[in-house]
C-alpha positions in Angstrom: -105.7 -33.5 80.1 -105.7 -30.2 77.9 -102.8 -30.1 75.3 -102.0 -26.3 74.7 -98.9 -25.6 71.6 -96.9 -23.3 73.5 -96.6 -19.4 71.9 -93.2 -19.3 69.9 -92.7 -16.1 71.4 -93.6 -13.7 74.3 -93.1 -10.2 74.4 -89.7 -9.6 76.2 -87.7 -12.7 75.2 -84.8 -12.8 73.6 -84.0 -13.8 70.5 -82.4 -16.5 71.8 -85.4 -17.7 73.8 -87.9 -17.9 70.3 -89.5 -21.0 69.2 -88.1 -22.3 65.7 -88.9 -21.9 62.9 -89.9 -18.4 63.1 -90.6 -15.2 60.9 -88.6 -12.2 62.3 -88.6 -8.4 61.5 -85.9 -6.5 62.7 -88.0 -3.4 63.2 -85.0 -0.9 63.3 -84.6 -1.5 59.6 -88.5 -2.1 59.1 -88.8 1.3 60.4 -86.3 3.1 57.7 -87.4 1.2 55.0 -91.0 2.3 56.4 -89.7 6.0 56.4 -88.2 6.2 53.5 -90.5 5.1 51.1 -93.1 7.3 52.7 -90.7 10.0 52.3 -89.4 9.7 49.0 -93.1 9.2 47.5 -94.1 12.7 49.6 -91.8 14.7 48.3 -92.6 14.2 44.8 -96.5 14.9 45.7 -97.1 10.9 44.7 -99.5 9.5 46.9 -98.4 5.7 48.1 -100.7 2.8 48.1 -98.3 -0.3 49.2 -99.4 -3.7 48.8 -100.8 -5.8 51.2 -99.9 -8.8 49.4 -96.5 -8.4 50.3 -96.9 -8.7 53.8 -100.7 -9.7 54.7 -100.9 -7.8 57.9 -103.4 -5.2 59.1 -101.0 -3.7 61.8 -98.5 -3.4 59.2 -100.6 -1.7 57.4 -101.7 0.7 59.6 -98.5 1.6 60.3 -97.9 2.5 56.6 -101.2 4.5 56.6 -100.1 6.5 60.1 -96.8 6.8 57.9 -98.9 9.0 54.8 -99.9 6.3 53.0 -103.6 6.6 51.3 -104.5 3.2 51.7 -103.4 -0.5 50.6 -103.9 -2.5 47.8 -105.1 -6.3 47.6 -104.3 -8.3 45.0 -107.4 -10.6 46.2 -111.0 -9.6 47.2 -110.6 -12.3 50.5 -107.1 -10.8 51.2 -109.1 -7.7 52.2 -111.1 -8.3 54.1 -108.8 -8.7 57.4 -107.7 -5.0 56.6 -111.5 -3.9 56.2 -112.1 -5.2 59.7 -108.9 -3.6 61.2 -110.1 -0.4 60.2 -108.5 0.5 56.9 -110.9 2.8 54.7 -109.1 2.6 51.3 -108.6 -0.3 49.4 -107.8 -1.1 45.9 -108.2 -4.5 44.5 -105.2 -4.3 42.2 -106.3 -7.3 40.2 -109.4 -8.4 37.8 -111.6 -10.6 38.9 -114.6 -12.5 37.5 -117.8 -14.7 38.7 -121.0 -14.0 40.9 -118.7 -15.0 44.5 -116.3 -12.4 43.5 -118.7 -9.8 42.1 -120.5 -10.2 45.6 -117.5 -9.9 47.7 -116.7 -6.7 45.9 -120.3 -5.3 46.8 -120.1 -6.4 50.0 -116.6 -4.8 50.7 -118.0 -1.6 49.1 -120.5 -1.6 51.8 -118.0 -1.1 54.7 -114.2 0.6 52.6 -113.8 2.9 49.6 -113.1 0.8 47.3 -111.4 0.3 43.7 -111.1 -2.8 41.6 -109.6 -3.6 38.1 -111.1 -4.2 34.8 -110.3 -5.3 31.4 -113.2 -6.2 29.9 -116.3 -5.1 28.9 -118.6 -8.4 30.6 -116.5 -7.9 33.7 -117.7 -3.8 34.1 -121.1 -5.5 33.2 -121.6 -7.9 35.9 -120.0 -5.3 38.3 -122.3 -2.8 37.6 -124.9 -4.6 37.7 -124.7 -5.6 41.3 -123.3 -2.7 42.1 -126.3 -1.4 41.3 -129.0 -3.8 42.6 -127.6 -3.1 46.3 -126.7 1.0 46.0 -123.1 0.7 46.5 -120.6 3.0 44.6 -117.5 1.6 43.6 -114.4 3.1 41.7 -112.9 1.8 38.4 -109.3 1.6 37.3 -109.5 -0.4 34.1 -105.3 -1.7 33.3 -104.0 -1.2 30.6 -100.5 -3.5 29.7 -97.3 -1.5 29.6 -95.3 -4.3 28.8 -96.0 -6.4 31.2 -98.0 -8.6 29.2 -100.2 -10.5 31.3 -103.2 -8.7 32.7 -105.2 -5.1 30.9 -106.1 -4.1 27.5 -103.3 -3.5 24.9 -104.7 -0.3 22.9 -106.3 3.0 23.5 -109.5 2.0 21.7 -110.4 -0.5 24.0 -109.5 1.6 27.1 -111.9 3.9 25.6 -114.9 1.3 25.4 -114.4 0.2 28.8 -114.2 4.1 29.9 -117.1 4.6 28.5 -119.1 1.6 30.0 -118.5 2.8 33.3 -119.3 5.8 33.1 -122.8 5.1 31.7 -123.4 3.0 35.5 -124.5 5.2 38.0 -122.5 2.7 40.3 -119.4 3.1 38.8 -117.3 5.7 38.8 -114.0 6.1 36.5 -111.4 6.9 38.8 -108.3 6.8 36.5 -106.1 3.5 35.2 -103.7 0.7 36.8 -100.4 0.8 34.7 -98.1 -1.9 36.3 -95.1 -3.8 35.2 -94.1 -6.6 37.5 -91.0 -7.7 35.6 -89.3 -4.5 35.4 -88.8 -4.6 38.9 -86.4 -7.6 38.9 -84.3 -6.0 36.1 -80.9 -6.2 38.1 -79.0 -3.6 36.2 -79.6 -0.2 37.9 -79.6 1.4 34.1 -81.5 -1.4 32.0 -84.0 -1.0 34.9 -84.2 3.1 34.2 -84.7 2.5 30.4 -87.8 0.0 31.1 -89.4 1.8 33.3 -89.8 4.6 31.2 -90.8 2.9 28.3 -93.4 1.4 30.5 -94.5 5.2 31.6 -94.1 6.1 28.2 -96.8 3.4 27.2 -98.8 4.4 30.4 -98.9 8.4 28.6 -99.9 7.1 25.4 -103.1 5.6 26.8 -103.6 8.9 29.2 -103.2 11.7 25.7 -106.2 8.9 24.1 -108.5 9.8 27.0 -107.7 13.6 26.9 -107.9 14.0 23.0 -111.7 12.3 23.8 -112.1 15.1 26.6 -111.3 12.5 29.3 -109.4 13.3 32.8 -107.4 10.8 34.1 -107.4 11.7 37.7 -104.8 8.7 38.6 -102.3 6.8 37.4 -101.6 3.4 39.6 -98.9 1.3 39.6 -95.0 1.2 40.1 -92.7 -1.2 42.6 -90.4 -1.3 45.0 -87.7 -1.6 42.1 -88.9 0.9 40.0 -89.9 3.6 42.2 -87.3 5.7 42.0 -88.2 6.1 38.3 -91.9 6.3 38.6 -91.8 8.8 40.9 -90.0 11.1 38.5 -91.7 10.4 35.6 -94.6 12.9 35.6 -97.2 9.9 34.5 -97.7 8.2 37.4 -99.6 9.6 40.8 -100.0 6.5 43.0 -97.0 4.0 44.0 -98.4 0.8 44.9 -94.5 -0.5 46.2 -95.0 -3.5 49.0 -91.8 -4.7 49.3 -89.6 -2.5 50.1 -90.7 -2.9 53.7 -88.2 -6.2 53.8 -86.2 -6.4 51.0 -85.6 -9.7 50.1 -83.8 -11.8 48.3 -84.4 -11.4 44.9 -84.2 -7.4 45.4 -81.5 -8.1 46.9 -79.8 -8.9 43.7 -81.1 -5.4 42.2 -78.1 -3.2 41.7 -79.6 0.3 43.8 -78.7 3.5 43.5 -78.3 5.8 46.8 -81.7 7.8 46.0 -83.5 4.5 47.0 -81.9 1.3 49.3 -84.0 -0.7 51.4 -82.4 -2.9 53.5 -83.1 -6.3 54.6 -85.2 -6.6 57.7 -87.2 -10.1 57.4 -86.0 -13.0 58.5 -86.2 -16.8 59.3 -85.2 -17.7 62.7 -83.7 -21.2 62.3 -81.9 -23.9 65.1 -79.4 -26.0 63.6 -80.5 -29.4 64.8 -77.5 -31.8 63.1 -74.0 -31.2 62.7 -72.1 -34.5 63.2 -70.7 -34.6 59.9 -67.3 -32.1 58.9 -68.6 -29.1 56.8 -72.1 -29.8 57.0 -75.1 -29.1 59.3 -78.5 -29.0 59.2 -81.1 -26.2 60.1 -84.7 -26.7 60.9 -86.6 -24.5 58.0 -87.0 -26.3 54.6 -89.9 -25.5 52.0 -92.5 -25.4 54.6 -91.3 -22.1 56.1 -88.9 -20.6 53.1 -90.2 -20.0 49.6 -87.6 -20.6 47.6 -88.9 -20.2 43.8 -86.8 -16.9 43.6 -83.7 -18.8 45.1 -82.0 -19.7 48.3 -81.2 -17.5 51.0 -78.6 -15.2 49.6 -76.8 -15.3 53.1 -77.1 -16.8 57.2 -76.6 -14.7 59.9 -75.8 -15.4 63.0 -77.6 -13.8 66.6 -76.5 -10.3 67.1 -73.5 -10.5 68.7 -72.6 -14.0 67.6 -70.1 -15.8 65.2 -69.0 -18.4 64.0 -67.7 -20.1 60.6 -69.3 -18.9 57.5 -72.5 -20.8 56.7 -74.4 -21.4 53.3 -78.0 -22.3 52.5 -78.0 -24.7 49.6 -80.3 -27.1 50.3 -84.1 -26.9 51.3 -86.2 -30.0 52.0 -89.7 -30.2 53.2 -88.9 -29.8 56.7 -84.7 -29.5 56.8 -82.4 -27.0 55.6 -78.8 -28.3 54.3 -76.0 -26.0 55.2 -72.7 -26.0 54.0 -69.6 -25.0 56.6 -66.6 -23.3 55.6 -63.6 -22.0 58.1 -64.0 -24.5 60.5 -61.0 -25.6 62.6 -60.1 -29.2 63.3 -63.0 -30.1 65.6 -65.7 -30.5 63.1 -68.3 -28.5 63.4 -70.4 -30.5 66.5 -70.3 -27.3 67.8 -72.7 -25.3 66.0 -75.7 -27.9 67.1 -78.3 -25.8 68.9 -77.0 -22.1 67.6 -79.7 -20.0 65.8 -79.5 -18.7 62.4 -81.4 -15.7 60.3 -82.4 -16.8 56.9 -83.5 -13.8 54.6 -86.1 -15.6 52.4 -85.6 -15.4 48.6 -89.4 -14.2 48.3 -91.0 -12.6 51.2 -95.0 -12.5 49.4 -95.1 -16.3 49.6 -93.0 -16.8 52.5 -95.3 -14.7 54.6 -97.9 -16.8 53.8 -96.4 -19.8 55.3 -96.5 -18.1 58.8 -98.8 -17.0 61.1 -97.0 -14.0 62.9 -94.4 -11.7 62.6 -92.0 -11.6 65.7 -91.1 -8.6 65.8 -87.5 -7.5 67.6 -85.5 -4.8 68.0 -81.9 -5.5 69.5 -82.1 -8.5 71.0 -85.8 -8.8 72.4 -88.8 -9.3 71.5 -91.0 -5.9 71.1 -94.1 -7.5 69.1 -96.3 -10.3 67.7 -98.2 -9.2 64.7 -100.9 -11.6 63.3 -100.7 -12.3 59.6 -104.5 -12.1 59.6 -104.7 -12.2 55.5 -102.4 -15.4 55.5 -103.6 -17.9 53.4 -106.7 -15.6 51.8 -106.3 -15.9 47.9 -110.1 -15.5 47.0 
């Protein structure tokens, strides 16, 4: 006897018909929020380089390519590989990295992609150009400096200088500008307080830019900026490359941003959920707990019903491994016994991490299934 797992999903089905749990994209909105970005970017002559860590996906990132983009990012050398072998040409690793198995990746994807990587230290330009070197590959240099972020990239012009300077002495190397990126201002829910730190963060990013020019240095690009902060980056006259990745699904925790009509994603990513228990009054259980929902930037903020569906209101307050505890309010007098075997949409808190419990996207428009993408970098954090 063979045992085959059945495919959650064929193309055609309804939404109805899916295997649970699942990760949706309703590619109406995917397609705005695809649109939009690329268009706001292009009309301030910004070039946009989304991240692939958001959604781990070579077709989806072709489609942003198709859409203007320049290329991706990866904030891993292993994440990119997938996208190397679906045929995308630029890629910048947006993230240091150190160690021979690294430094060898990096050569190797050099070999088949443009590519860029991060620095912030002088042993790390070193090793790089070394190999680099030894197998007559060129690759481009961004070293990152901190603009408040304070986690990765040097912290004053001096030492943005020295590394500069290093990689320009390796004929492998070439200095191709600097990564400026603040990850915390993009969670800043206030639409104002949000403004106000992402131009002190460009501000900083200037400073390090007039250092290079008062030592006769160009500074051909200026990396960085987010989905929360692109409104402002793209206006600031520092930055040249947007390296936004999730505004393509918007989801929880942007959610909780306060936007401004110049930029609004909307949410297009979901979990598809049965709700497999609901003998007890105001109460019911759903089948997607930690194992298919990240939840370290909260709870779904709301549940859905199917297109076309309804039903009392439903809260997620509760995720367990494998169960998801929902709480029923505006249900009549017969319980709510009812609701066993209806489906549910769960916007995920986090999309980065929640991708990478899956294996596809299901994609749908109305009610039907219109494509399965492969998330072919899931799980590749090298």
């Amino acid at each position: 006897m063979t045992l085959t797992l059945p495919a959650a999903a064929a193309i055609g089905d309804t939404l109805a018909q899916i295997g649970t749990p699942s990760l949706l994209i309703d590619l109406d909105v995917f397609d705005k929020n695809l649109r939009a970005m690329a268009d706001l970017t292009a009309a301030h002559g910004m070039a946009l380089r989304p991240h692939g860590k958001a959604h781990k996906t070579s077709a989806i990132a072709l489609r942003q390519i198709a859409a203007g983009a320049v290329g991706i990012c990866c904030q891993k050398l292993s994440e990119a590989y997938p996208f190397a072998l679906a045929g995308v040409k630029s890629i910048h690793i947006s993230n240091e990295f150190v160690g021979a198995d690294k430094v060898a990746m990096a050569v190797a994807l050099a070999q088949a992609v443009t590519l860029s990587v991060c620095v912030d230290s002088l042993t790390q330009v070193a090793d790089l150009a070394h190999a680099a070197e030894q197998a007559g590959v060129n690759i481009a240099v961004f070293p990152e400096v901190d603009i408040g972020a304070n986690r990765c990239g040097v912290s004053h012009s001096d030492d943005l200088l020295h590394l500069v300077e290093a990689v320009t002495r390796s004929p492998a190397l070439r200095f191709a500008g600097i990564q400026a990126y603040h990850g915390g201002v993009q969670h800043i829910r206030s639409w104002a307080a949000r403004r106000d730190a992402a131009g002190l963060g460009a501000d900083r990013a200037a400073t390090f830019v007039s250092a290079l020019a008062a030592r006769g240095m160009r500074c051909p690009v200026v990396t960085g900026g987010g989905t929360g902060s692109v409104e402002f980056d793209v206006r600031s006259g520092v930055f040249t490359e947007i390296q936004a990745g999730s505004y393509l699904f918007l989801d929880g925790d942007y959610q909780d941003n306060e936007w401004r009509e110049v930029v609004r994603p909307q949410t297009s990513l979901y979990a598809l959920s049965t709700i497999m228990s609901a003998g007890r009054p105001g109460h019911a259980v759903c089948d997607v707990g930690l194992k298919g929902l990240a939840v370290d930037s909260g709870l779904p903020r709301f549940v859905a019903y199917l297109p076309g569906e309804d039903g009392p209101v439903l809260s997620y307050v509760a995720a367990n491994d494998e169960h998801g505890i929902l709480r029923v309010t505006g249900s009549d007098e017969c319980g709510t016994a009812f609701l066993e075997g209806r489906r549910i949409l769960l916007p995920p808190g986090h999309c980065d991490p929640t991708i990478n419990l899956h294996d596809a996207f299901i994609c749908y428009r109305g009610d039907r299934v219109e494509a399965i993408w492969p998330i072919d970098a899931r799980g590749l954090s090298r």
